[in-house]
C-alpha positions in Angstrom: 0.0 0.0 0.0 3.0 2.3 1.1 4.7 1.6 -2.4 1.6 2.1 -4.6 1.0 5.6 -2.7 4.8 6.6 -2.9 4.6 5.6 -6.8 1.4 7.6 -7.1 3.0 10.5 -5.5 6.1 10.4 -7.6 3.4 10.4 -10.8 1.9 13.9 -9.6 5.2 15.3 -9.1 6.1 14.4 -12.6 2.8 15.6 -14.2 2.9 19.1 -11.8 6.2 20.1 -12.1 6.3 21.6 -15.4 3.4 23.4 -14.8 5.0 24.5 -11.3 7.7 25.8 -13.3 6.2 28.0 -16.4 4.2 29.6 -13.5 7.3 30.4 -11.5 8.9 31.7 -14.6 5.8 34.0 -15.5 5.8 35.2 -11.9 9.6 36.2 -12.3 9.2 37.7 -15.9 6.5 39.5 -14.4 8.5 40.5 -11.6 11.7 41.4 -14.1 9.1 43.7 -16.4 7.7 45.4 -13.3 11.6 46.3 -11.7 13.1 47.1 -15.6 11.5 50.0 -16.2 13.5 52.9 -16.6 12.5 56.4 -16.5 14.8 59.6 -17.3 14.5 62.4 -15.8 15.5 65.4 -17.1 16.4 68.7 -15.4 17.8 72.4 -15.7 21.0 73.3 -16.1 20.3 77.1 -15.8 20.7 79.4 -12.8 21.1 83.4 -13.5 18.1 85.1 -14.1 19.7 88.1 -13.6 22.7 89.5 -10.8 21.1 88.9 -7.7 18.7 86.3 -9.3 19.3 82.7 -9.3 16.8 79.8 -10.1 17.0 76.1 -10.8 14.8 73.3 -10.3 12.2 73.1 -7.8 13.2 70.3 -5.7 9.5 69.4 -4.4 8.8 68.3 -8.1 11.7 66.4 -8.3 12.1 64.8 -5.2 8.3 63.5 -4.8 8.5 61.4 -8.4 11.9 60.4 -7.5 10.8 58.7 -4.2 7.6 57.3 -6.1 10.0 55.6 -8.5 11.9 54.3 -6.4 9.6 52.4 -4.3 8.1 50.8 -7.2 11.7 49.5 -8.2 11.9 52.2 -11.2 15.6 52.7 -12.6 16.2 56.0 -12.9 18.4 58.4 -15.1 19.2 62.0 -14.6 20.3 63.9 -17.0 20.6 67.8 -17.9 21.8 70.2 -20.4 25.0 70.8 -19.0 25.1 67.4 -16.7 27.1 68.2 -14.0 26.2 69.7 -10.6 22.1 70.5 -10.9 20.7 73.8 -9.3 18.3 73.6 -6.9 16.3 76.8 -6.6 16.8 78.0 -3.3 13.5 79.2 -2.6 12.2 75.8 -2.5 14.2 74.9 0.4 12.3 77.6 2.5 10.5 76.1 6.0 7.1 76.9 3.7 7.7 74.9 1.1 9.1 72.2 2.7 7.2 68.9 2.1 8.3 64.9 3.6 9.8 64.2 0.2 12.4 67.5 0.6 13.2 66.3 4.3 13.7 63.0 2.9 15.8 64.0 0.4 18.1 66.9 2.2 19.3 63.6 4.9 19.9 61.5 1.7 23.6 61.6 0.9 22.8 59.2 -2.2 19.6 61.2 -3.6 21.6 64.2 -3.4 25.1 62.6 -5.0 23.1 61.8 -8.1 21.4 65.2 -8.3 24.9 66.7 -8.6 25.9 64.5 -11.0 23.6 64.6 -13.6 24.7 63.1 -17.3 25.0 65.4 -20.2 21.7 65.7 -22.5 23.2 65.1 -25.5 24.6 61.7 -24.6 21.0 59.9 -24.0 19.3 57.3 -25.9 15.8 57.5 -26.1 15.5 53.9 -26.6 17.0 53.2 -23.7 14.0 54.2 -21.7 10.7 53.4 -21.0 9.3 57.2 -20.4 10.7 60.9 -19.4 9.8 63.1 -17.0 10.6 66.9 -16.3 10.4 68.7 -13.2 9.7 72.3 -13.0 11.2 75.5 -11.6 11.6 78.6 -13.4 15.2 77.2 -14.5 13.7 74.8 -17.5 11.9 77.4 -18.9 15.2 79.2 -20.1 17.0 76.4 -21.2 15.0 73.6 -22.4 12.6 75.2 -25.0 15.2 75.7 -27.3 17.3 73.1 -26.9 18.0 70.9 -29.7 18.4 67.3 -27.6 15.8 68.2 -25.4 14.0 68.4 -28.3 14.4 65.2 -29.9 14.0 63.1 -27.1 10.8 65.2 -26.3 9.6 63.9 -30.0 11.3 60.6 -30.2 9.7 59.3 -26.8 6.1 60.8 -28.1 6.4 59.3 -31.6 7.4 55.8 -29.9 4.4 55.8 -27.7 6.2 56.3 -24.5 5.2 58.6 -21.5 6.4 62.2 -21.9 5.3 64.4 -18.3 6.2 67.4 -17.1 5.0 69.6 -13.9 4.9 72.6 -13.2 6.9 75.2 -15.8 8.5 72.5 -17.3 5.9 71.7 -19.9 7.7 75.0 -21.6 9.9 72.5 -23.0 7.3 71.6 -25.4 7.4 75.4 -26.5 9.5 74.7 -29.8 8.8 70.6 -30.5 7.2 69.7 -33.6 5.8 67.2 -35.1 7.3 65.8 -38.7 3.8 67.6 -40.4 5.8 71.0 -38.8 2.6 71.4 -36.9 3.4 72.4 -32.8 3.4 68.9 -30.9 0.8 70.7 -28.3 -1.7 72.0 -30.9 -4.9 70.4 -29.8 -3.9 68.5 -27.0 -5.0 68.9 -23.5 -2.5 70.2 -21.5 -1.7 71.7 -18.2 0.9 73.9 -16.5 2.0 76.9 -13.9 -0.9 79.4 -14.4 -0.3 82.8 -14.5 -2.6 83.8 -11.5 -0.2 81.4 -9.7 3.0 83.4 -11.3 1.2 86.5 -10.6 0.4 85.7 -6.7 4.0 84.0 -5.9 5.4 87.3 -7.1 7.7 85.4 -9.5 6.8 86.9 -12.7 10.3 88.5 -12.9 11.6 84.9 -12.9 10.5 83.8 -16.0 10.9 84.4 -19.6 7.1 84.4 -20.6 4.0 83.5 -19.0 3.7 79.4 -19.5 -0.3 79.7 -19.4 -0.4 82.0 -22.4 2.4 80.4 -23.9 0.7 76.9 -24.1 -2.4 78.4 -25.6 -0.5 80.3 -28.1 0.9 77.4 -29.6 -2.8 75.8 -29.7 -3.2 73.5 -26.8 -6.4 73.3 -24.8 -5.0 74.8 -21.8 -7.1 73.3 -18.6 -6.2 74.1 -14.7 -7.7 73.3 -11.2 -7.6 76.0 -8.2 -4.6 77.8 -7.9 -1.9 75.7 -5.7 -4.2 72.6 -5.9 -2.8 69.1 -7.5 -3.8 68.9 -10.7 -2.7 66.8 -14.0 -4.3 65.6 -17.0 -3.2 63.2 -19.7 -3.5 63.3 -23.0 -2.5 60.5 -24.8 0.9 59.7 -23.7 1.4 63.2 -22.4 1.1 64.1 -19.1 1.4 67.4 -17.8 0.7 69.1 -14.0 0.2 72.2 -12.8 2.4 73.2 -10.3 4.1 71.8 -6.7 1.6 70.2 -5.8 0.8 68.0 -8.7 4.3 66.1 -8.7 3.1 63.2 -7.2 -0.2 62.9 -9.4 2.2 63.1 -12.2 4.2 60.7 -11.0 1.2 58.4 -10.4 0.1 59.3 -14.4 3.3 57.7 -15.1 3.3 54.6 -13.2 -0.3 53.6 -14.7 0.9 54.4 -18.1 4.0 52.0 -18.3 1.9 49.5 -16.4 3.9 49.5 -12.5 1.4 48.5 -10.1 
């Protein structure tokens, strides 16, 4: 009796163990897809406004999708026109704008090593990523809407499908990206971004190069917006835009649901 049940025990291990093992290797191709995606990130190189005036990014809107990322497993990339050292716009390390993700950061000797090495723009492979993301300040608005590899990536990740997002004033790196019909990327998409009541009440107007609200609907998008200093992002397609601060992490979230991270 002992034998017979031994011998029908050894007959279900032979008939369930190759289906033990495709299961184990979907659940650890599913795992490898969920921890391989890679997102680049790309920042501002620029800091003089003016003598006396000095911007960068706004570390809030980098520092909340970072954190996101990482605790889904994303790889991450940063890169910047410059690479290099990254400024961080001083005024968002005020006591009033401090948010967990800024504490966080500030005691993270890693975090902050990678933000001050940045790699070079033009050295980036599109393909090598699964979506971009730019964070705001007033810094990307000077040097990202005409940049040339900013450009291109902006185009090559939209034409491939992938997630493009930006928050905040960094949408004005879609000023000058076009598509191959020479038509503005933006024209008749739904878009968001820093409005100017919010440029006008943070007193920053002096900061920036143009207004991003009236920019955006010059070059034909269908500008929408929530209340002033409220989250707010809305996608279009594979873009993904936010307004301001606030809507980082609902950005961030945007992203995540498009390339599939659970």
């Amino acid at each position: 009796m002992k034998s017979k049940f031994n011998s029908l025990l050894l007959l279900f291990a032979v008939i369930a163990l190759p289906a033990f093992s495709q299961a184990n290797k979907i659940t650890n191709l599913k795992t490898k897809n969920m921890k391989s995606k890679k997102v680049l990130i790309v920042v501002t190189s620029f800091e003089d406004v003016a003598p006396g005036k000095k911007t960068g990014i706004w570390l809030e809107e980098f520092t909340t999708p970072y954190y996101i990322f990482k605790e889904k497993g994303i790889e991450m990339t940063i890169a910047s026109p410059n690479g290099g050292i990254v400024p961080i716009d001083q005024k968002s390390l005020l006591p009033d704008f401090t948010t967990p993700s800024t504490t966080k950061f500030l005691a993270d000797a890693a975090a902050r090593e990678r933000l001050q090495t940045s790699v070079e723009l033009s050295t980036v492979n599109a393909a090598d990523y699964d979506a971009v993301f730019y964070p705001g300040g007033h810094g990307p608005m000077w040097d990202l809407p005409n940049n040339s590899y900013s450009i291109a990536l902006i185009n090559t990740f939209y034409e491939s499908g992938k997630p493009v997002a930006l928050v905040c004033h960094a949408p004005a790196a879609l000023q000058n990206v076009k598509t191959a019909d020479g038509e503005y990327l933006i024209k008749g998409k739904t878009v968001s971004g820093f409005t100017n009541s919010e440029e006008k009440t943070g007193q920053s107007e002096d900061m920036a190069p143009f207004l991003l609200e009236d920019m955006l609907k010059e070059r034909g998008a269908k500008y929408q917006k929530g209340a002033d200093w409220a989250a707010f992002a809305v996608q279009d397609g594979v873009l993904i835009t936010g307004q301001n601060p606030a809507s980082a992490a609902l950005v961030a979230e945007k992203i995540l649901n498009a390339l599939g991270v659970k």
